[in-house]
MDAnalysis code that builds the backbone (N, CA, C; Angstrom):
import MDAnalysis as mda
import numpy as np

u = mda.Universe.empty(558, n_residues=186, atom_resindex=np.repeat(np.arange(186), 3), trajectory=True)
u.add_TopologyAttr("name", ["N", "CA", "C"] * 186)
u.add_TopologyAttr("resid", np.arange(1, 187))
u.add_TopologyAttr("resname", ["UNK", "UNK", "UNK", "UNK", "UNK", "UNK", "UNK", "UNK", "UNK", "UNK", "UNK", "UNK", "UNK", "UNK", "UNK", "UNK", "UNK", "UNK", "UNK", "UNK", "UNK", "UNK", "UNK", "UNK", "UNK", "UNK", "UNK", "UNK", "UNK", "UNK", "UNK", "UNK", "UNK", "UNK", "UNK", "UNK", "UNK", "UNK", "UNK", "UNK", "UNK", "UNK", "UNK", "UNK", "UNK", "UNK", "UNK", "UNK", "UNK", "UNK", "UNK", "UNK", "UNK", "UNK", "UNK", "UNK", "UNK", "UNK", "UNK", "UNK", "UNK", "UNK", "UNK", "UNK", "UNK", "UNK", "UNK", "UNK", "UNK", "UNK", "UNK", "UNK", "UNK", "UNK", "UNK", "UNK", "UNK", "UNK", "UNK", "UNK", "UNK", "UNK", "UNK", "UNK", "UNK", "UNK", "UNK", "UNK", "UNK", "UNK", "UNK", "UNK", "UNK", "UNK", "UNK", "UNK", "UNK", "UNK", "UNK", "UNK", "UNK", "UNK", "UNK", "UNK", "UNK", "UNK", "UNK", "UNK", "UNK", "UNK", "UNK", "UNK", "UNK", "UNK", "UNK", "UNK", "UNK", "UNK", "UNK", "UNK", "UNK", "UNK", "UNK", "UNK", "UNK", "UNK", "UNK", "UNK", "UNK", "UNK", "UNK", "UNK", "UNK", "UNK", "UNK", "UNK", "UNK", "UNK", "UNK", "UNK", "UNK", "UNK", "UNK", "UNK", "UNK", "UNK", "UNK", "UNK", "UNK", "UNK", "UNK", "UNK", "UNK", "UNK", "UNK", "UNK", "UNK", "UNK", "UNK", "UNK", "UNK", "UNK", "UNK", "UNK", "UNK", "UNK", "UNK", "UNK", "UNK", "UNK", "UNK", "UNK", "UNK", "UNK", "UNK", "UNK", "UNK", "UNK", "UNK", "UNK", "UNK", "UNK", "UNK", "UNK", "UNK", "UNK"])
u.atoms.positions = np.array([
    [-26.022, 109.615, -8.807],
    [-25.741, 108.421, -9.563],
    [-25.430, 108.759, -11.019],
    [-26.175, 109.290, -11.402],
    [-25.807, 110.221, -12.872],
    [-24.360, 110.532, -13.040],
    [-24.088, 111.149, -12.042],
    [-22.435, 111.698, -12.208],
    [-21.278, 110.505, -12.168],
    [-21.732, 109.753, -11.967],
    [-20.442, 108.426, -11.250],
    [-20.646, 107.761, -12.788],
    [-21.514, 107.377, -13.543],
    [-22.126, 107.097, -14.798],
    [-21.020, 107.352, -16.034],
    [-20.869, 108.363, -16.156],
    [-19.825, 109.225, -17.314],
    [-18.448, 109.248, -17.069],
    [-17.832, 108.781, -15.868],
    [-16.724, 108.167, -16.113],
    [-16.406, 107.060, -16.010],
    [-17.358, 106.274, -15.485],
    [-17.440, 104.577, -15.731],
    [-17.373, 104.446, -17.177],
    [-18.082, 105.240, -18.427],
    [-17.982, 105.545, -19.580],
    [-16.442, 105.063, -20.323],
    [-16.025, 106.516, -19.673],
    [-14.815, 106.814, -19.854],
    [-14.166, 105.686, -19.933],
    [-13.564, 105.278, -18.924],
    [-12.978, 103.855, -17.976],
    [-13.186, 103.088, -19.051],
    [-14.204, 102.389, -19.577],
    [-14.769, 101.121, -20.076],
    [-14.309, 101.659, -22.223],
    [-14.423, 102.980, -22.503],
    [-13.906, 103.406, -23.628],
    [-12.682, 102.868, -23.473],
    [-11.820, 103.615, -22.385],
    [-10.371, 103.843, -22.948],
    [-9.553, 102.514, -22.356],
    [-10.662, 101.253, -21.709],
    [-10.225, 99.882, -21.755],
    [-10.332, 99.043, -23.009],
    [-11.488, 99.502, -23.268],
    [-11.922, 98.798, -25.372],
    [-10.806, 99.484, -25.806],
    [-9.865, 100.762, -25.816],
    [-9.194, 101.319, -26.855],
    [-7.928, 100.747, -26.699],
    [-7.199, 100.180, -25.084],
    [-6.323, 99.678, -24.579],
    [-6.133, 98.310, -25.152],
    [-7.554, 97.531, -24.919],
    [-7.440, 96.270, -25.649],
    [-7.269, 96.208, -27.184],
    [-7.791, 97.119, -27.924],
    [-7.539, 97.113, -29.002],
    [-6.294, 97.608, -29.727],
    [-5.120, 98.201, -29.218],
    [-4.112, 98.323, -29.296],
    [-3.640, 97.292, -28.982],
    [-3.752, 96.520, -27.966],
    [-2.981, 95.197, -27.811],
    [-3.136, 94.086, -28.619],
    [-4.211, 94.023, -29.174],
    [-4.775, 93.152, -30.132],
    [-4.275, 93.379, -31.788],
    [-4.362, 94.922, -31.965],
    [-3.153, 95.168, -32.823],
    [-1.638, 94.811, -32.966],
    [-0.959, 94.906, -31.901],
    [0.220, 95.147, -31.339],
    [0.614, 93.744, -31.596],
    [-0.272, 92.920, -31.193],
    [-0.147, 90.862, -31.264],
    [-0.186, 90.743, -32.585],
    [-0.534, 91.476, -33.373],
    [-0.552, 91.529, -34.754],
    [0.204, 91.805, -35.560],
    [0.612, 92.369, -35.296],
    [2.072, 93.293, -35.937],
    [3.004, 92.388, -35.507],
    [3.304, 92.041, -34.188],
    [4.830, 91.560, -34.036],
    [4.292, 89.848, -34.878],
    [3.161, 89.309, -34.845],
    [3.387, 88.454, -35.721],
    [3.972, 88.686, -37.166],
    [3.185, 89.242, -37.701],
    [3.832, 89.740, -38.903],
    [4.938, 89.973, -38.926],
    [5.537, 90.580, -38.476],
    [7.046, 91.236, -38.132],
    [8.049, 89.487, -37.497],
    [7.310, 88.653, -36.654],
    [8.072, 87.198, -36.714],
    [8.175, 86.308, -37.746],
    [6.707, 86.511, -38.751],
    [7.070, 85.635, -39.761],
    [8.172, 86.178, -40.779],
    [8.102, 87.708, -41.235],
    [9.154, 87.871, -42.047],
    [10.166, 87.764, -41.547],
    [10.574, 87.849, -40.331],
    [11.496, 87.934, -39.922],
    [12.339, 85.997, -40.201],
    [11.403, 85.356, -40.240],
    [11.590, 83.634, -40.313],
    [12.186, 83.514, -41.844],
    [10.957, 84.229, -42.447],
    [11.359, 84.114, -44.256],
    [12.150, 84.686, -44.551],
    [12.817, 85.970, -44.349],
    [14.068, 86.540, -44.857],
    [15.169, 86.553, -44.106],
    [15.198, 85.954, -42.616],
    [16.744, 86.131, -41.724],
    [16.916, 84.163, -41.727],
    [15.976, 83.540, -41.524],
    [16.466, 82.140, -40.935],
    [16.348, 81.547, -42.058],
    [15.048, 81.221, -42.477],
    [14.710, 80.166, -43.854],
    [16.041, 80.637, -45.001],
    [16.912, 80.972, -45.571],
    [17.719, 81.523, -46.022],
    [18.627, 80.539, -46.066],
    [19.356, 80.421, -44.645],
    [20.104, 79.975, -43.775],
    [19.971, 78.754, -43.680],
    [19.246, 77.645, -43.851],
    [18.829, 76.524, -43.264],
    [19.225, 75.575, -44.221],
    [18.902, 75.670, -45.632],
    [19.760, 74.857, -46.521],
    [21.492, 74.754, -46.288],
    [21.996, 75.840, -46.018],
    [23.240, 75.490, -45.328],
    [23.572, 74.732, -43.892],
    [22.688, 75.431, -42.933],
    [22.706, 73.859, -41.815],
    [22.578, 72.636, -42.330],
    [21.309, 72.798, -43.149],
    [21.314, 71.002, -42.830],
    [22.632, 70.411, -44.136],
    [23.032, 71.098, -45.132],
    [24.222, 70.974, -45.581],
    [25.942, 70.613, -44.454],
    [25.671, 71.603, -43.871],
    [26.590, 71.157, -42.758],
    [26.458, 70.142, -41.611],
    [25.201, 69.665, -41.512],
    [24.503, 68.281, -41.071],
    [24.937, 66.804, -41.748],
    [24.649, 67.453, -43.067],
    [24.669, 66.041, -43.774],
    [26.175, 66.310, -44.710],
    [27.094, 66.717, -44.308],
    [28.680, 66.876, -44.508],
    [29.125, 66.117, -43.107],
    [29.011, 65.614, -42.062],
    [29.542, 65.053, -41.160],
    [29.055, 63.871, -41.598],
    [30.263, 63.151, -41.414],
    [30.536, 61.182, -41.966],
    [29.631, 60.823, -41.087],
    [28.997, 59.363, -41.402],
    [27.867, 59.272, -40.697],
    [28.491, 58.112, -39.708],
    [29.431, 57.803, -39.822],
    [29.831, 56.827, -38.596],
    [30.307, 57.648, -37.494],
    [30.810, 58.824, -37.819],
    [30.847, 59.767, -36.908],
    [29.246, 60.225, -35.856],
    [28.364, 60.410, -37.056],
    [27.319, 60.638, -36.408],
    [26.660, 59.672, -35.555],
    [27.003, 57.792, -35.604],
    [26.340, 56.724, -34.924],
    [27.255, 56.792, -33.805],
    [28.324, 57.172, -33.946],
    [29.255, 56.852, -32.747],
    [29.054, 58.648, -31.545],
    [29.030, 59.831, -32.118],
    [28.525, 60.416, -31.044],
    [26.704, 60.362, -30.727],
    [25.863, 59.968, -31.539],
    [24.693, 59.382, -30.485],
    [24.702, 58.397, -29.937],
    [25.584, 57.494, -29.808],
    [25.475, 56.159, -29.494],
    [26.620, 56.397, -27.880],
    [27.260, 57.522, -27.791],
    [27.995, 58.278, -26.861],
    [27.791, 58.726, -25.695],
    [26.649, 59.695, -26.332],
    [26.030, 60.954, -26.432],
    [26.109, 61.686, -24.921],
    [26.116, 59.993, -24.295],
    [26.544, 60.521, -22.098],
    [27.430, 61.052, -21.810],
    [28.408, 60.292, -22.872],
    [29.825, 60.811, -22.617],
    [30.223, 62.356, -22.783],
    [29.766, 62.455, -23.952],
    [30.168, 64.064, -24.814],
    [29.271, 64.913, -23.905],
    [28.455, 64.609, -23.651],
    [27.424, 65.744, -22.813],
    [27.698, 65.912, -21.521],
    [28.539, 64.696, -20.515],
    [29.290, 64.711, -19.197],
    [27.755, 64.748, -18.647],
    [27.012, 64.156, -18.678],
    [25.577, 63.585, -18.373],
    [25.115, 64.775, -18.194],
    [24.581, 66.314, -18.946],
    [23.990, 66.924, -18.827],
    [23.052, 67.247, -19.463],
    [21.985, 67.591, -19.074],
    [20.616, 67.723, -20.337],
    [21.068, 68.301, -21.006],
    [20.419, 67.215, -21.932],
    [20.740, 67.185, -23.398],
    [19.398, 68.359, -24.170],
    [18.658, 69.200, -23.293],
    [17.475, 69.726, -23.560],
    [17.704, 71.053, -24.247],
    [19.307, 71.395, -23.686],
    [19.622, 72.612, -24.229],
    [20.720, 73.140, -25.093],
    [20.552, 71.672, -25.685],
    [21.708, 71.598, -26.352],
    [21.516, 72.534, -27.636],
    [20.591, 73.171, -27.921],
    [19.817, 74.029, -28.915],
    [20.844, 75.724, -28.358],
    [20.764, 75.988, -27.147],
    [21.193, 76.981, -26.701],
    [22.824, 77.391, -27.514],
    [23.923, 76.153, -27.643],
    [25.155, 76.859, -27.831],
    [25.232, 76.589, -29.168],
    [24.206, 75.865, -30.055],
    [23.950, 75.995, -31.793],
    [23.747, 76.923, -32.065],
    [22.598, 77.644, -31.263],
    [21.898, 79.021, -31.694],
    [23.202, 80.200, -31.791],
    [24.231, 80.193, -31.025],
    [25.092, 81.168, -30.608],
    [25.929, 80.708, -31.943],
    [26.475, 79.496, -32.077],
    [27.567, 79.389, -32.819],
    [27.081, 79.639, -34.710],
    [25.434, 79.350, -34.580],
    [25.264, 80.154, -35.845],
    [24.844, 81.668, -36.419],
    [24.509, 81.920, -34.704],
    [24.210, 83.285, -35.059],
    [25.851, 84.317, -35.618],
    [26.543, 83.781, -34.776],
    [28.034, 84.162, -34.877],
    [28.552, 84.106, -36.291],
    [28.005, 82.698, -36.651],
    [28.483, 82.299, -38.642],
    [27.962, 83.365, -39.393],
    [26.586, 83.388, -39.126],
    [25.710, 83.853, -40.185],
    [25.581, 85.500, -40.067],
    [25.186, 85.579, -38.676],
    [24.473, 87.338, -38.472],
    [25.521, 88.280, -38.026],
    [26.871, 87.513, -37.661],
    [27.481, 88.563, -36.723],
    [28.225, 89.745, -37.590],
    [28.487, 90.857, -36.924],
    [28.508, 92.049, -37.372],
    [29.668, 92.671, -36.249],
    [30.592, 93.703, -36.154],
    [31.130, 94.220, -35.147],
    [29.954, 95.330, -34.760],
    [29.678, 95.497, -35.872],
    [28.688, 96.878, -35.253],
    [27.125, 96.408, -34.853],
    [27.660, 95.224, -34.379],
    [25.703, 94.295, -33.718],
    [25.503, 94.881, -32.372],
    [24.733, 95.575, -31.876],
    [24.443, 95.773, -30.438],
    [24.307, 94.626, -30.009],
    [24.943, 95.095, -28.015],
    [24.372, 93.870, -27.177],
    [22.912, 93.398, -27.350],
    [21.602, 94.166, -27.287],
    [20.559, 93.997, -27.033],
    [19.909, 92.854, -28.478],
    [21.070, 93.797, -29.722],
    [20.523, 93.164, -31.385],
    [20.637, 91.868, -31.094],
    [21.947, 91.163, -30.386],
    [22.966, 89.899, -30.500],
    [21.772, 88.510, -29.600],
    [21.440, 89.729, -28.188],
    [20.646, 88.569, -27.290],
    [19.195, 88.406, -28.193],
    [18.249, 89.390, -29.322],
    [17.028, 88.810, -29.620],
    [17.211, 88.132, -30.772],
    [19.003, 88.302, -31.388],
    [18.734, 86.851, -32.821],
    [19.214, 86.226, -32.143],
    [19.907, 86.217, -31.139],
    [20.022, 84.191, -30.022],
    [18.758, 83.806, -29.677],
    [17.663, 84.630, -29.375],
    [16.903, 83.833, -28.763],
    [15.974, 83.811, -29.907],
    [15.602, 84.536, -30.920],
    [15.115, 83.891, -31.904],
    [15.330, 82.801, -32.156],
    [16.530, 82.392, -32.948],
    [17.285, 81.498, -33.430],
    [17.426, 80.245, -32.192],
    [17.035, 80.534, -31.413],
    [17.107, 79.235, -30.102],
    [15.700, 78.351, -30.729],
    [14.842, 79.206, -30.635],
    [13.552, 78.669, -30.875],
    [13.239, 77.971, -32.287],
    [13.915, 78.817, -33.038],
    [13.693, 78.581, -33.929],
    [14.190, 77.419, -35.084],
    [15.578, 77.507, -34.048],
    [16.457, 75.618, -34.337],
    [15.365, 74.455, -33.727],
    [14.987, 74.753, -32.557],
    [14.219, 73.860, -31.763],
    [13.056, 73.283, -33.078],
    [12.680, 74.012, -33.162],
    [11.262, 73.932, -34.321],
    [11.861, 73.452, -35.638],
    [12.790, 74.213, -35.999],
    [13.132, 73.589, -38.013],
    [13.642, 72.103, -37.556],
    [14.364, 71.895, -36.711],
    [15.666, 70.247, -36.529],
    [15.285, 69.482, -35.750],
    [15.260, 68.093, -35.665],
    [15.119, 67.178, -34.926],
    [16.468, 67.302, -33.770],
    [15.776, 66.422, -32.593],
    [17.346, 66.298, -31.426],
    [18.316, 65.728, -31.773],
    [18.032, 65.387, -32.479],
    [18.963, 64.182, -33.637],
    [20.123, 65.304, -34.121],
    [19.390, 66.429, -35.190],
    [20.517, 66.854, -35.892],
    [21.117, 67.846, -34.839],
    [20.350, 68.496, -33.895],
    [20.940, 69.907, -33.099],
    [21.477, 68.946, -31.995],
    [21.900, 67.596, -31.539],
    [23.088, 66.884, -31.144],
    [24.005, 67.211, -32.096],
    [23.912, 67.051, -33.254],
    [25.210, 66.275, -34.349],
    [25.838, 67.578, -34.465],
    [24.747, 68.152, -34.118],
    [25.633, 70.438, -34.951],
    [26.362, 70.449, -33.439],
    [25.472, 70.526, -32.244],
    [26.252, 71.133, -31.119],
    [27.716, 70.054, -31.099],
    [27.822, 68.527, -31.714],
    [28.823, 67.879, -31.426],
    [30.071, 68.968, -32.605],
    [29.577, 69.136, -33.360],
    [30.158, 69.574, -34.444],
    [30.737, 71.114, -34.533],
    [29.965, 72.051, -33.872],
    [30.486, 73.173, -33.159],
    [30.907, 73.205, -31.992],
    [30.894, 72.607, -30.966],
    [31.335, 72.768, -29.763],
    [33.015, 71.788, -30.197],
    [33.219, 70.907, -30.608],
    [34.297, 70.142, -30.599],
    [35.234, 70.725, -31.576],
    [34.676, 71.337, -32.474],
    [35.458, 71.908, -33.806],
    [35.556, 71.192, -34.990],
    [34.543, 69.734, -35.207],
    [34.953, 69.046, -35.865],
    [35.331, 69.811, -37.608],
    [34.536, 70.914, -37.568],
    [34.761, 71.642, -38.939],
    [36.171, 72.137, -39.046],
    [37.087, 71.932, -38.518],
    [37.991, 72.749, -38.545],
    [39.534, 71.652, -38.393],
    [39.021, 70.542, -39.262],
    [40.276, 69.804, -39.348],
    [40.649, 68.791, -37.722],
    [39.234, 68.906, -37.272],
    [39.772, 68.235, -35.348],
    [38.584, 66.658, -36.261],
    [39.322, 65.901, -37.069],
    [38.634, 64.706, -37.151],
    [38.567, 63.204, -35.981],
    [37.380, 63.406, -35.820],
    [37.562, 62.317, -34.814],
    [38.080, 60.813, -35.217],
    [37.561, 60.657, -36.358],
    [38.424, 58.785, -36.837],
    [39.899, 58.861, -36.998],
    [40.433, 59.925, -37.510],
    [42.269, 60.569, -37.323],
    [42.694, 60.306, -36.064],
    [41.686, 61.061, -35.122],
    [42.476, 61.348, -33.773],
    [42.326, 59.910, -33.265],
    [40.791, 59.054, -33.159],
    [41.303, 57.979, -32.434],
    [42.295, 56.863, -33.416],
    [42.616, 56.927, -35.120],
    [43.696, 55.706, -35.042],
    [44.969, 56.564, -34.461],
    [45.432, 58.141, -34.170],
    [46.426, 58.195, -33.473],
    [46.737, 58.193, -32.194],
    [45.867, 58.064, -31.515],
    [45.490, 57.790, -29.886],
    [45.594, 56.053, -29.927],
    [44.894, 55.750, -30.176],
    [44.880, 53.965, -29.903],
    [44.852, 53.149, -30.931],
    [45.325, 53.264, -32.227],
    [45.683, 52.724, -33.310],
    [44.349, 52.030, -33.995],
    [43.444, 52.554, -33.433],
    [42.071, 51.809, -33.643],
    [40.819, 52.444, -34.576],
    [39.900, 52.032, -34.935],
    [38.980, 52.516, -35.569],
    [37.765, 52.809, -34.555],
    [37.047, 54.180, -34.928],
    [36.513, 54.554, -34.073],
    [35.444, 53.894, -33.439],
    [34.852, 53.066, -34.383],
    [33.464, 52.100, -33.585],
    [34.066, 50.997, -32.564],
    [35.187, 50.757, -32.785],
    [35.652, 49.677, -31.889],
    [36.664, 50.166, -30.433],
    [36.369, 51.453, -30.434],
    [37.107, 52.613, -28.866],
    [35.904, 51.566, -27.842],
    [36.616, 51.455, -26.820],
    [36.384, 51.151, -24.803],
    [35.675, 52.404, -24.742],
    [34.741, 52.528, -23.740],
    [33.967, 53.641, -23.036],
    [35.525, 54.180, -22.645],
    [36.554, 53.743, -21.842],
    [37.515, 54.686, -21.179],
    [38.228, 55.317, -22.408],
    [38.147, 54.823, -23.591],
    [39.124, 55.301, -24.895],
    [38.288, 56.657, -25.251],
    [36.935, 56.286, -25.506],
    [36.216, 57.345, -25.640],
    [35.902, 58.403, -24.943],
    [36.445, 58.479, -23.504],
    [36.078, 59.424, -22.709],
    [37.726, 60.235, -23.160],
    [38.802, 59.457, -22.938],
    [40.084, 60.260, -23.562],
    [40.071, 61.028, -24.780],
    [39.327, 60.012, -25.401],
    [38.905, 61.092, -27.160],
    [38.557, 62.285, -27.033],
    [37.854, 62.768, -26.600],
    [36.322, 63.065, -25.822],
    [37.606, 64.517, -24.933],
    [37.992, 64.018, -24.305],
    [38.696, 65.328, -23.329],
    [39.795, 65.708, -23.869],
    [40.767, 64.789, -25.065],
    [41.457, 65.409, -26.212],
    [40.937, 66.269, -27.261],
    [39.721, 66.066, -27.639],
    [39.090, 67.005, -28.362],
    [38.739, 68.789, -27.858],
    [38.071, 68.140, -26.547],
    [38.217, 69.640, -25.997],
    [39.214, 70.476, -25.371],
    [40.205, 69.475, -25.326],
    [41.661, 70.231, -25.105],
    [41.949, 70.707, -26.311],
    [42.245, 70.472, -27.735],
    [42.216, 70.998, -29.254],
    [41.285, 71.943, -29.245],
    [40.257, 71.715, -28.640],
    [38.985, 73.285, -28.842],
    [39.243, 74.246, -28.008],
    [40.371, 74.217, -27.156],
    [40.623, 75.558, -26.512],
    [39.792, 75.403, -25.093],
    [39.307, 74.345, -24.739],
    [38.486, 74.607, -23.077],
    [39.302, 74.402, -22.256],
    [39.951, 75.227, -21.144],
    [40.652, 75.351, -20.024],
    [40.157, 73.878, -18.920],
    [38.611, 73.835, -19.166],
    [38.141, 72.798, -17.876],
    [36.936, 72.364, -18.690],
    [37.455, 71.455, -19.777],
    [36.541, 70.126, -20.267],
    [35.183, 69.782, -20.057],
    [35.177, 69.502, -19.014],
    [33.955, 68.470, -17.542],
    [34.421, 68.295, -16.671],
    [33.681, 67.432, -16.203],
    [33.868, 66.786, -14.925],
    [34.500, 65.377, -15.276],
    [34.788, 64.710, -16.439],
    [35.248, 63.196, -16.940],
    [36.484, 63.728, -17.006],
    [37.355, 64.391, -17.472],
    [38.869, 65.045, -18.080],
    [38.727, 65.656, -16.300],
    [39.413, 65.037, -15.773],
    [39.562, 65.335, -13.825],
    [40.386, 66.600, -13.872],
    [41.829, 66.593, -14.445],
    [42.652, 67.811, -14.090],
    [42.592, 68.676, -14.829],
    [42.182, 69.962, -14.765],
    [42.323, 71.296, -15.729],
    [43.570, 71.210, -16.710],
    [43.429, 71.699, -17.520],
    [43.806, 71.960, -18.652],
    [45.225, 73.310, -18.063],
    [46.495, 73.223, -17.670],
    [47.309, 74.472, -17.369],
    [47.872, 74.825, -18.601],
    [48.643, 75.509, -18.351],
    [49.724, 76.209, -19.118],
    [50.828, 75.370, -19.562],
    [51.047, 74.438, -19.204],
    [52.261, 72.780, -19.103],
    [51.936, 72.358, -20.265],
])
């Protein structure tokens, strides 16, 4: 019995020494997440919500007031997912970014939109990056040249045309499922 004793020892040491590396280890990468918050994202964020509160706000009542439409009824839960990409792209991108660098500031930055913005604003950004509105694709332009009208007063069917004209201007081959025929070469 004596002999079985001294490496149960052992065992039970080099489990306290195991846990205590891990307990370190939880330590460090905190540290290493918060700076990482204070010097890569917090930086950054006065310019989102700058580019938040630069979109006209009748623009902004008319795509939440939409919001089925533009989304082609899909959860709206992850709508955080193609913000995170389109700012990591603004802000961090690099040619010389590794694959592996690119996927842990997306998924930082996933989480980390989730937490700084309400659903409110990471709707208004994903409406605003995914459609192009930054880039001269104004939606009150396009609908008085589509239906001579002002945008609060578009039909659900006017708005779904808006809506699949826009992402034809953004370059998507296949829209949704609302815009029925692909987008060809014609």
């Amino acid at each position: 019995m004596f002999n079985t004793l001294k490496p149960m020892r052992f065992v039970f040491a080099l489990l306290k020494n195991f846990l205590l590396f891990l307990y370190l280890l939880s330590i460090l990468i905190s540290i290493m997440f918060v700076f990482y918050i204070y010097t890569v994202f917090l930086p950054h964020l006065p310019t989102i919500k700058e580019t938040y509160n630069a979109i006209p706000e009748q623009q902004k009542i008319f795509l939440t007031s939409h919001q089925d439409i533009f989304l082609c009824r899909k959860n709206s839960k992850s709508l955080s997912i193609p913000v995170a990409k389109s700012l990591v792209k603004q802000f961090l991108w690099t040619n010389k970014m590794k694959l592996a660098e690119w996927h842990i500031q997306f998924f930082l930055w996933n989480y980390l939109i989730k937490w700084s913005l309400s659903e409110n604003e990471i709707l208004i950004l994903y409406f605003h990056y995914e459609l192009l509105l930054n880039q001269n694709n104004n939606m009150e332009i396009l609908a008085r040249d589509l239906f001579n009208k002002e945008l609060n007063t578009l039909t659900i069917n006017e708005t779904t045309v808006l809506f699949c004209t826009m992402k034809r201007i953004a370059g998507r081959k296949y829209p949704c499922s609302l815009c029925i025929e692909p987008i060809g070469n014609s």
